[in-house]
MDTraj code that builds the backbone (N, CA, C; nanometers):
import mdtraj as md
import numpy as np

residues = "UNK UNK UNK UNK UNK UNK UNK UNK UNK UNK UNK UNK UNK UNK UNK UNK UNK UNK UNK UNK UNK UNK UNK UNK UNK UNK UNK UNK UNK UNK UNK UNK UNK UNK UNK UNK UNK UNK UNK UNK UNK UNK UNK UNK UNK UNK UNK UNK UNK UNK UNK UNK UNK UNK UNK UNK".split()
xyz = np.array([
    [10.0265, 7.3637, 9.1286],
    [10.0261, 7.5002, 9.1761],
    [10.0518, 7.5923, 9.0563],
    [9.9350, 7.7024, 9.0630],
    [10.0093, 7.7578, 8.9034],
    [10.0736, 7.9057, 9.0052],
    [10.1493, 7.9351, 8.8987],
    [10.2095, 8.0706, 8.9484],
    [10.2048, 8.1675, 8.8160],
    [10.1630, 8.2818, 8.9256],
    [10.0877, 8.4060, 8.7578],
    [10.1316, 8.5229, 8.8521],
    [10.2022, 8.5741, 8.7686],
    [10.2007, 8.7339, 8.7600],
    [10.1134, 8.8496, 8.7875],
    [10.0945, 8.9220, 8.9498],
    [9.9579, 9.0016, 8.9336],
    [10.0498, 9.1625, 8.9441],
    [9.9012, 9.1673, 8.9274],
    [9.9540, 9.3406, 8.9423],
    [9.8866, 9.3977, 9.0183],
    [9.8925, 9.4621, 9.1368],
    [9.8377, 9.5583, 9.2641],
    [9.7578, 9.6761, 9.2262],
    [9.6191, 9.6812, 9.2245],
    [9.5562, 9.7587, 9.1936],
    [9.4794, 9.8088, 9.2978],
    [9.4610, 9.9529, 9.3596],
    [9.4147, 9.9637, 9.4543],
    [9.2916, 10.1067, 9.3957],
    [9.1976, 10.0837, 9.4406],
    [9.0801, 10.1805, 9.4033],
    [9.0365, 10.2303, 9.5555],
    [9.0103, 10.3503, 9.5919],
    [8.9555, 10.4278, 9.6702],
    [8.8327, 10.4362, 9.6778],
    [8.7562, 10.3871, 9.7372],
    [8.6084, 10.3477, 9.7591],
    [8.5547, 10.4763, 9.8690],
    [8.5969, 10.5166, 9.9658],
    [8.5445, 10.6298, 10.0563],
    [8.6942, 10.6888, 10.0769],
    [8.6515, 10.8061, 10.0974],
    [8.7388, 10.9268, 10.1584],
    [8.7089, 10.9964, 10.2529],
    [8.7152, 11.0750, 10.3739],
    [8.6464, 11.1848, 10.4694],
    [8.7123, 11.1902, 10.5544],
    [8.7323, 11.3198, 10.6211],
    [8.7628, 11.3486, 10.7583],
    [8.7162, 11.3229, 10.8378],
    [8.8242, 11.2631, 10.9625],
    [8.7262, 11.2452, 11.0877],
    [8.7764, 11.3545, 11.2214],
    [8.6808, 11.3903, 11.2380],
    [8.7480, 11.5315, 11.3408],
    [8.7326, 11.4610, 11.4607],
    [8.9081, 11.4589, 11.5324],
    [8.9023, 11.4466, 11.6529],
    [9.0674, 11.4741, 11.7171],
    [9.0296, 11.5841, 11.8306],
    [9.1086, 11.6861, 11.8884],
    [9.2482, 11.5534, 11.9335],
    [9.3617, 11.5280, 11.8526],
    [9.5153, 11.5014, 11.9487],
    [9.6348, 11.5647, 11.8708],
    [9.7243, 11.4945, 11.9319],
    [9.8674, 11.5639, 11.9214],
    [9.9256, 11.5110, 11.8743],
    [10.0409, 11.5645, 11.7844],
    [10.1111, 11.5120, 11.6688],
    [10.2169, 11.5748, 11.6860],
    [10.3416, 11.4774, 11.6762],
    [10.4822, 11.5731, 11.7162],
    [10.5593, 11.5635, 11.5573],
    [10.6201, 11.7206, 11.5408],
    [10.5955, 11.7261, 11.4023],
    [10.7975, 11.7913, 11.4312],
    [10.8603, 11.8036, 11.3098],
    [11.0034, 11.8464, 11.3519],
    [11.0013, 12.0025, 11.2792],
    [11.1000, 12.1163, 11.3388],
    [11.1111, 12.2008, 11.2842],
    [11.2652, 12.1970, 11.2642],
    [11.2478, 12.3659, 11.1724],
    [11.3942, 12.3570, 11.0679],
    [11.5590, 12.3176, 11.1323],
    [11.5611, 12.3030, 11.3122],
    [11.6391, 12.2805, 11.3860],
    [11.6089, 12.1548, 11.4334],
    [11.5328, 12.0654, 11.3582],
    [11.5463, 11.9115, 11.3159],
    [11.4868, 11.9039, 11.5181],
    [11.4300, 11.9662, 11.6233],
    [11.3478, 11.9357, 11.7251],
    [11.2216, 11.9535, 11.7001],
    [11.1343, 11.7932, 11.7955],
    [11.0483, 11.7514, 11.7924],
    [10.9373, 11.8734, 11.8362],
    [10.8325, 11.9155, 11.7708],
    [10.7265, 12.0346, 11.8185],
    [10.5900, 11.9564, 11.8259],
    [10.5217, 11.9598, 11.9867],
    [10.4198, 11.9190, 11.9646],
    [10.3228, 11.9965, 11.9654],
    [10.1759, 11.9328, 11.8389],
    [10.0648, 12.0242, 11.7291],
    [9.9543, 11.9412, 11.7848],
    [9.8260, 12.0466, 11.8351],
    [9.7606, 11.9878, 11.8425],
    [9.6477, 12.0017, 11.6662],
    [9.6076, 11.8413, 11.6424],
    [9.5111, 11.8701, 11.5383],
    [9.4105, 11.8281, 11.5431],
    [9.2960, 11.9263, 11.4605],
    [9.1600, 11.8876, 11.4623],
    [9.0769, 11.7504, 11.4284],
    [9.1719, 11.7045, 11.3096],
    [9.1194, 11.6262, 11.2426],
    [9.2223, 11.5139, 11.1535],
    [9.1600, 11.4409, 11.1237],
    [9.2549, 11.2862, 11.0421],
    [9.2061, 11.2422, 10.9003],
    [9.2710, 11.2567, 10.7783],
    [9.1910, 11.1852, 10.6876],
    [9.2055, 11.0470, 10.6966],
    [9.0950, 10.9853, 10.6043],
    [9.0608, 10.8347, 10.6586],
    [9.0214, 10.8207, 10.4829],
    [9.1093, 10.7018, 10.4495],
    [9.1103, 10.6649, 10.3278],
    [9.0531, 10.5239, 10.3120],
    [8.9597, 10.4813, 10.2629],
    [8.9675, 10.3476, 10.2779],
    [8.9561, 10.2821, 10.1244],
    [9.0367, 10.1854, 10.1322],
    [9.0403, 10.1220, 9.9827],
    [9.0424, 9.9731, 9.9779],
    [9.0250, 9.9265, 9.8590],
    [9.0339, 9.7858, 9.7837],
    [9.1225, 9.7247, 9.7366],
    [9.2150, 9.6086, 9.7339],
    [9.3265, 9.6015, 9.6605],
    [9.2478, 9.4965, 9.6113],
    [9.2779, 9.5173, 9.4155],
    [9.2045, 9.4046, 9.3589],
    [9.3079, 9.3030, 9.2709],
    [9.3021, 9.1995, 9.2780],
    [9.4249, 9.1356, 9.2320],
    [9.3617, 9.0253, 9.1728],
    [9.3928, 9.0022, 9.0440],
    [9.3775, 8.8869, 8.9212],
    [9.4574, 8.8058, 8.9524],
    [9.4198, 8.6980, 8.8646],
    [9.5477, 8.5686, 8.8652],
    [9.4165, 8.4158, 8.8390],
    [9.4633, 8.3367, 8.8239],
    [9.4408, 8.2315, 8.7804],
    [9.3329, 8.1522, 8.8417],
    [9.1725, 8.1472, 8.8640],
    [9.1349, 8.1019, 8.9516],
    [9.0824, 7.9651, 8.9272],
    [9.1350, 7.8963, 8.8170],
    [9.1100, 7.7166, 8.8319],
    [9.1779, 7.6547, 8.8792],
    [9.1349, 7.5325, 8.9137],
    [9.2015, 7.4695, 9.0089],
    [9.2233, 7.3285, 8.9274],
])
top = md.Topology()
chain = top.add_chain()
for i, resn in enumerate(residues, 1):
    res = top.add_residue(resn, chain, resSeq=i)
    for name in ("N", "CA", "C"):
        top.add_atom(name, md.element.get_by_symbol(name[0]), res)
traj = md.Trajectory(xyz[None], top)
């Protein structure tokens, strides 16, 4: 079994909004819950690419 050291690399491949109408309970400065309605969600999607040793 080998054991190697990786390092977490993550790259962002798409980004975009997706618009769709819900509710989000958000806190105000008197630390109570306020519910928001919002239009839209960003949507991140990514890769985690990770090295390391691949013989066997």
């Amino acid at each position: 079994m080998h054991c190697v050291d990786t390092k977490a690399n993550y790259i962002e491949i798409l980004r975009f909004k997706h618009f769709y109408d819900h509710f989000v309970f958000t806190k105000d400065e008197h630390n109570f819950k306020k519910k928001e309605l919002k239009k839209y969600f960003d949507v991140s999607v990514v890769v985690n690419l990770e090295c390391g040793d691949t013989r066997k």
